[in-house]
DODOKE-285790 format. One line per field, with one value per residue (C-alpha): residue number from 0; residue in three letters; z, y, x. Coordinates in steps of 0.5 Angstrom, whole numbers, plus 2048, in hexadecimal, padded with zeros to 3 digits. Layout:
<semars>
i (NUM ...)
aa (ALA ...)
zz (Z ...)
yy (Y ...)
xx (X ...)
</semars>
This chain:
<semars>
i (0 1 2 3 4 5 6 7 8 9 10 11 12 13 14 15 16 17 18 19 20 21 22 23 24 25 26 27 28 29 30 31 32 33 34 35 36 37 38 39 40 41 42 43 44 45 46 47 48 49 50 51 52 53 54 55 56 57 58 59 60 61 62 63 64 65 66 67 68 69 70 71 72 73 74 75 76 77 78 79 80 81 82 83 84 85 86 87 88 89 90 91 92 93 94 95 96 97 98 99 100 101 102 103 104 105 106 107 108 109 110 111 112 113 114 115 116 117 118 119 120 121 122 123 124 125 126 127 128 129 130 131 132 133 134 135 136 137 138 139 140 141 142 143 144 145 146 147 148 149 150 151 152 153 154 155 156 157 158 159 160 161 162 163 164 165 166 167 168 169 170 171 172 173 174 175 176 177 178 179 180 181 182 183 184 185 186 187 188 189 190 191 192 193 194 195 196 197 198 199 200 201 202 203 204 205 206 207 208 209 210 211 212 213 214 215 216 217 218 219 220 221 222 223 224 225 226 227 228 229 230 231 232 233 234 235 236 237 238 239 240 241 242 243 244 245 246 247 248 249 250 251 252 253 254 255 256 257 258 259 260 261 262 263 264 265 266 267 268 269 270 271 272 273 274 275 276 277 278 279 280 281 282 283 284 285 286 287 288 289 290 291 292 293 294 295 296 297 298 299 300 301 302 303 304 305 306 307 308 309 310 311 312 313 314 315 316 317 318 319 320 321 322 323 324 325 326 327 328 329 330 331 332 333 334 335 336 337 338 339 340 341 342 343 344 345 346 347 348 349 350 351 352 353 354 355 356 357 358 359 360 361 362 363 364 365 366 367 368 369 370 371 372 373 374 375 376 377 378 379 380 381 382 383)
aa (UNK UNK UNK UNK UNK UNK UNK UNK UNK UNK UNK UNK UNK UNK UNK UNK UNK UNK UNK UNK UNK UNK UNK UNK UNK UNK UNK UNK UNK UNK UNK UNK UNK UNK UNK UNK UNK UNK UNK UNK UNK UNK UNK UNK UNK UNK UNK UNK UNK UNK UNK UNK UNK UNK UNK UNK UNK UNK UNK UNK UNK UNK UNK UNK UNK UNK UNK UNK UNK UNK UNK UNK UNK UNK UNK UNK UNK UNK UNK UNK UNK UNK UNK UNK UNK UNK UNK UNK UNK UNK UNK UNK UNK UNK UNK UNK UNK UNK UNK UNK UNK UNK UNK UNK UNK UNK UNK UNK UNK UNK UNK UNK UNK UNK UNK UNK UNK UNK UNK UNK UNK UNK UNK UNK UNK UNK UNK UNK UNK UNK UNK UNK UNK UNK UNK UNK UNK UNK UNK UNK UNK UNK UNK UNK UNK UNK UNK UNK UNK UNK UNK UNK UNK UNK UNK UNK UNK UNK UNK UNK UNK UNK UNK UNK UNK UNK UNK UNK UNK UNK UNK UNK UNK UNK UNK UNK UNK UNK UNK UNK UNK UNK UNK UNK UNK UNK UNK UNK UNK UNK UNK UNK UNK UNK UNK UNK UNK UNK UNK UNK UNK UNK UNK UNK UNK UNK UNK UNK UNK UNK UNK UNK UNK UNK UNK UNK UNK UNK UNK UNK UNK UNK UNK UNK UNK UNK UNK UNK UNK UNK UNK UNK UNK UNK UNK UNK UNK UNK UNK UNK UNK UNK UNK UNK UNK UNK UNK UNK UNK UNK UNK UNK UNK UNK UNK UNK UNK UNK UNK UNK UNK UNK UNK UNK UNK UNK UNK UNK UNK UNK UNK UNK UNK UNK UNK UNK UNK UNK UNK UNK UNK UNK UNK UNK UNK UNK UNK UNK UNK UNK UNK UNK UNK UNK UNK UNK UNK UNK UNK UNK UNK UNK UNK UNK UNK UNK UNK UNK UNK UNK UNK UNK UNK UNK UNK UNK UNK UNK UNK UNK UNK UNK UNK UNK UNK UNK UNK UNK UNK UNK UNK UNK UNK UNK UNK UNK UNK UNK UNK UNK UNK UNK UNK UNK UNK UNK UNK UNK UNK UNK UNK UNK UNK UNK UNK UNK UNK UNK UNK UNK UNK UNK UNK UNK UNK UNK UNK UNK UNK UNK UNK UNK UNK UNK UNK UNK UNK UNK UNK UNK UNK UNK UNK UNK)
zz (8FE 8F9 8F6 8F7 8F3 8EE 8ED 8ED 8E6 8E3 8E5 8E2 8DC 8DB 8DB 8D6 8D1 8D1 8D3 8D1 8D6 8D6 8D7 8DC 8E0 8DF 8E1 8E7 8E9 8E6 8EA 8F1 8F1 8F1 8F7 8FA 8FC 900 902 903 8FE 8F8 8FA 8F9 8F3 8F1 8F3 8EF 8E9 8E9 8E9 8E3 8DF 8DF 8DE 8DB 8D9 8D8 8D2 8D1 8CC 8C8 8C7 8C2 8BB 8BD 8C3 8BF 8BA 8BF 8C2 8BC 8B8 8BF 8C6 8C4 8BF 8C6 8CA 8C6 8C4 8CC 8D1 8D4 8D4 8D2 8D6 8D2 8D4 8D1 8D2 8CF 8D1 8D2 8D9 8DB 8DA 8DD 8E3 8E4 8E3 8E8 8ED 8EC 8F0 8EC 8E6 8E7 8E0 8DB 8D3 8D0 8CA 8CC 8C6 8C4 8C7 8CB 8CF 8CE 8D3 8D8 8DA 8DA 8DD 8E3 8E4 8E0 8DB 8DA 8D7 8D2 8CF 8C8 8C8 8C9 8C4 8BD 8B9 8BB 8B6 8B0 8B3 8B1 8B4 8B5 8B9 8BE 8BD 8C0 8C6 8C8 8CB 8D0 8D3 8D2 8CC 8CE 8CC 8D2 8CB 8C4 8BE 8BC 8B7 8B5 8B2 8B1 8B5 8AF 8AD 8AB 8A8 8A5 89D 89D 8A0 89F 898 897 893 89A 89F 89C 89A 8A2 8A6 8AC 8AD 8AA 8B1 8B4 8AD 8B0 8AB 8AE 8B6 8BA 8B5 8B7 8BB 8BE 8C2 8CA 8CB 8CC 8C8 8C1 8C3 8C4 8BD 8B9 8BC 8BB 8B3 8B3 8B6 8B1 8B6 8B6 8BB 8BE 8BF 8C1 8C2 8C3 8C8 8C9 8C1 8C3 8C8 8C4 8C0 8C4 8C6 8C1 8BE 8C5 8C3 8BC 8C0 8C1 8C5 8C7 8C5 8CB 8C7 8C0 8C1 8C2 8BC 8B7 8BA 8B9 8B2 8B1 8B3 8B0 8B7 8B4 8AD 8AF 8B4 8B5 8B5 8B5 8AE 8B0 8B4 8AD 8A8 8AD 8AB 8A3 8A4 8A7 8A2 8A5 89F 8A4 8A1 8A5 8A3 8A6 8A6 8A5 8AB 8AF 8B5 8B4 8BA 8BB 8C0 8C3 8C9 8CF 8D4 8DB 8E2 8E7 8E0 8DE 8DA 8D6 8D4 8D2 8CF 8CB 8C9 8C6 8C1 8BF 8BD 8BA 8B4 8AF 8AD 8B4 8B3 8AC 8AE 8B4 8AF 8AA 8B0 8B4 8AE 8B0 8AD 8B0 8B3 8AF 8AA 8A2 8A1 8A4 8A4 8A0 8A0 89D 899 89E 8A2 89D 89B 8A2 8A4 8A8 8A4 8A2 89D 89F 8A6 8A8 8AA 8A8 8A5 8AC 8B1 8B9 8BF 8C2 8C9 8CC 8CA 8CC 8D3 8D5 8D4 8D6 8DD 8DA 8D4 8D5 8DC 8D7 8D2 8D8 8D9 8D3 8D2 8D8 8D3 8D7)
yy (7F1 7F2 7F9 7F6 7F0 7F5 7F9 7F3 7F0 7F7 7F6 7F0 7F3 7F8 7F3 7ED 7F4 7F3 7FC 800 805 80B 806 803 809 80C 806 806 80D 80D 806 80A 810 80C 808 80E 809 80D 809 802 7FE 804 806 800 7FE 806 804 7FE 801 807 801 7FE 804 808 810 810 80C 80E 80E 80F 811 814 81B 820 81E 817 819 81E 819 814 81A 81C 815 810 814 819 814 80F 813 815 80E 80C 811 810 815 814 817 818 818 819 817 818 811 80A 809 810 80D 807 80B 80E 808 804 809 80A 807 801 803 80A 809 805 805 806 807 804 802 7FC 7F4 7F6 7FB 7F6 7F1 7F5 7F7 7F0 7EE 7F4 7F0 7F7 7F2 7F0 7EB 7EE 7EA 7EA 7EA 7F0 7F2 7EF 7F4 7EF 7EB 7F1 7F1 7F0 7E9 7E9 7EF 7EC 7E6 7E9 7EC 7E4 7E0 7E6 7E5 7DE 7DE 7E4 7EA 7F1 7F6 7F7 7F9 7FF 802 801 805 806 80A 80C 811 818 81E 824 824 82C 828 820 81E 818 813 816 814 80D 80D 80D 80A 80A 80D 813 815 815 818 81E 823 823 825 82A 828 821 81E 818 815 814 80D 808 802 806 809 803 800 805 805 7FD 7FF 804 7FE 7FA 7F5 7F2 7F6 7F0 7EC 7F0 7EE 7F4 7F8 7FD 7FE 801 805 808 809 80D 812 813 815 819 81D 81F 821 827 823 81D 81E 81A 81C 81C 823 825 821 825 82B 82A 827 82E 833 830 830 828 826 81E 81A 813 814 810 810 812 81A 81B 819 81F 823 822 823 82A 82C 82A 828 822 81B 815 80D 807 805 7FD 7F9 800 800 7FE 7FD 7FC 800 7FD 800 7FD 7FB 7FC 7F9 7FC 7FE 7FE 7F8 7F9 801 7FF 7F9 7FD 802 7FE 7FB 802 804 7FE 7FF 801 808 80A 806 809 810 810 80D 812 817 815 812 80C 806 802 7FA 7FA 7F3 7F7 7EF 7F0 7F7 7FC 802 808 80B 80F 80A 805 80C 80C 80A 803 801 7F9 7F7 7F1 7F0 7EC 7F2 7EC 7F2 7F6 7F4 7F5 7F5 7EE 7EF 7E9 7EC 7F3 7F2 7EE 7F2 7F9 7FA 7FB 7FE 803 805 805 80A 80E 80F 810 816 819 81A 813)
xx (8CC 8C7 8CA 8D1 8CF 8CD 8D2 8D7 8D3 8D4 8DB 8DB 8D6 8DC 8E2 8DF 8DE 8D6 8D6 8DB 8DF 8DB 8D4 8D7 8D9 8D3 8CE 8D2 8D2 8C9 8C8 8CC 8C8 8C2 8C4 8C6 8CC 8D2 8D8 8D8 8D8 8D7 8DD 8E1 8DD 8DF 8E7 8E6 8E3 8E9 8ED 8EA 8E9 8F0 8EF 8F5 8FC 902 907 90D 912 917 914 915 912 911 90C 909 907 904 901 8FD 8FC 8FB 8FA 8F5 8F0 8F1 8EE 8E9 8E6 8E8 8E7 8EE 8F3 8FB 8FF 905 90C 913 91A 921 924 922 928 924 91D 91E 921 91A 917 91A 91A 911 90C 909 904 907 909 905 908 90F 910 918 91E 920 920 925 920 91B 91F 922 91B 919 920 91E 916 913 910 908 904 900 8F9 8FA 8F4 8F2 8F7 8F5 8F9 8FF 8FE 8FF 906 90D 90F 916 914 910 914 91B 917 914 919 91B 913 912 90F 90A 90A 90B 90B 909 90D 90C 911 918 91E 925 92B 92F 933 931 935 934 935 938 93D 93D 93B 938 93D 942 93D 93D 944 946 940 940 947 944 943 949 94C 951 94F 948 94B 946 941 940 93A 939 934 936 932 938 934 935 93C 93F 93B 93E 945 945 942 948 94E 94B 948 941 93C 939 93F 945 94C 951 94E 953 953 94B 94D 953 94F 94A 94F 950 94A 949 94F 94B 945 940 93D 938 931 92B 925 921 920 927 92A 924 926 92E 92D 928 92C 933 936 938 939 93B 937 933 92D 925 923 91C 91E 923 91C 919 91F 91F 918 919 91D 923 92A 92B 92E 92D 930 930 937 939 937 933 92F 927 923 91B 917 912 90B 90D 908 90B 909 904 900 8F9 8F9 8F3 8F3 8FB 8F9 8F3 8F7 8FD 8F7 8F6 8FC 8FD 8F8 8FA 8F6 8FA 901 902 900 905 90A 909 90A 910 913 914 912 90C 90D 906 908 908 906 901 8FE 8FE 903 903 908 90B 90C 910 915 917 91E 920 918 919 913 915 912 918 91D 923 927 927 92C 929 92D 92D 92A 92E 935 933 930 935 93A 935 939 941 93F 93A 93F 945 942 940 947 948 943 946 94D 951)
</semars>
């Protein structure tokens, strides 16, 4: 009893973070080893620890540039200050992640670097949400507000993510083919300009389809009244088509190798392109598509490496240099923290710290109307 009472105040040493992980692992494994403890109480004190100091946490993401910059300016640094390993996942889709999701075993998967509000309530709306300690993640205080602010009302007033980055879904073009003043000149009905046909792209995720359409039929995206214009609309830019991209990769590939001259694309993988030395324009058209995109923290995680990792991604030196690797702006405060130059020429970049200028998916509109429309556009796809 006297052993397992110790054992139990190591325990509790580890959790108050009077030791650190390393310490603790090794104070249990030494203090085992000198008891000559097998089985008993050392094996669920064992179980106990593992459970208390994870080897691993799972993260999630969109791949491409975007993993890279995390792996290179987060996970890797993370590791060595802590000992646990990121095991580092992608995926193309959110409708396909989320399928994965909602098949695994709890805690299976940990973190998710998830799209949008929108995203944000459909896990919570499916029980995936957590309450993270805010706590322990004191860097929450160097972000945006209003980012944070659109993700509490979902989870009462908590938070199950932390902000991490925001962008646009604009449009890019290829400047031996489209000038500037012509990509201006049309806006969003550069994409369905019927010069372009064969050489036009489009991203095959319904939310952004129907967006544009309702841009192209002069409506407003978060309140649309015709939808039989929307979806006339998206026929006919399907009929225009090369074909629907699914992933950041593939859009690069098809900009890079001028399979397409006309596409929507994020503001983040076009930078990426021009930095490569790629003659790509990019415009955010009168009332484009901005989103936020957030480090979700699913059910079944451990909390506590999750929580710990979320803090150092959030400061600063590791924010702003993932920043300057995916080429997405942080949703570090540029109040309150301060960016490099780098950062500030980003596209979709606010100095203000208020984002007022962007306009966002409203989460109620678009989950209420997820079932009809997502179902339609796939009809749509298929050429019905």
């Amino acid at each position: 009893m006297d052993d397992t009472k110790r054992y139990e105040r190591l325990l509790e040493r580890y959790r108050n973070g009077d030791i650190d992980r390393r310490g603790f692992l090794g104070l249990i494994g030494a203090a085992g080893l000198a008891a000559g403890l097998v089985g008993g109480p050392m094996t669920m004190l064992a179980r106990q620890a593992r459970a208390a100091t994870p080897d691993q946490v799972r993260f999630d993401g969109w791949g491409g540039v975007v993993s890279e910059a995390f792996r290179e300016y987060a996970f890797e640094p993370y590791t060595a200050k802590t000992g646990i390993a990121v095991v580092d996942g992608t995926f193309g889709g959110a409708d396909e992640y989320l399928a994965r999701v909602k098949a695994s075993q709890p805690g299976e998967f940990n973190i998710a670097h998830l799209s949008g509000v929108f995203d944000y309530a459909r896990y919570h709306n499916l029980g995936l949400s957590t309450t993270l300690n805010e706590d322990n993640i004191p860097n929450l205080k160097l972000v945006i507000t209003a980012l944070m602010d659109a993700f509490r009302p979902i989870t009462g007033g908590a938070l199950s993510a932390a902000p991490y980055d925001y962008g646009t879904t604009g449009i890019a073009y290829n400047r031996k083919h489209v000038s500037d003043d012509e990509a201006r000149a049309q806006g969003a009905n550069l994409l369905v300009n019927p010069d372009f046909k064969g050489k036009i792209g489009g991203w095959g995720e319904w939310k952004t389809r129907i967006w544009y359409a309702a841009l192209q039929t002069g409506q407003d995206p978060n309140g649309i009244e015709d939808m039989d214009a929307v979806w006339d609309k998206l026929r006919e830019h399907r009929d225009l088509l090369l074909k629907y991209w699914n992933s950041g990769a593939e859009l690069m590939s098809l900009l890079a190798e001028e399979e397409i001259y006309v596409t929507e694309a994020w503001s983040g993988r076009v930078k990426a392109l021009q930095e490569q030395g790629h003659d790509i324009g990019y415009l955010d058209p009168p009332g484009g598509l901005a989103w936020q995109e957030c480090l979700f923290v699913i059910k079944g995680s451990p909390m506590a490496a999750c929580e710990e990792l979320l803090n150092f991604m959030l400061e600063p030196e590791v924010a702003i240099a993932v920043a300057e690797g995916q080429n997405y702006p942080p949703a570090l405060d540029p109040t309150k923290v301060e960016l490099t130059d780098k950062v500030r020429a980003l596209p979709a970049f606010d100095p203000t710290g208020t984002l007022e200028s962007l306009n966002f998916f409203d989460p109620d509109y678009w989950n209420s109307h997820e079932g009809e429309w997502s179902k339609t556009f796939g009809r749509v796809q298929k050429g019905y």
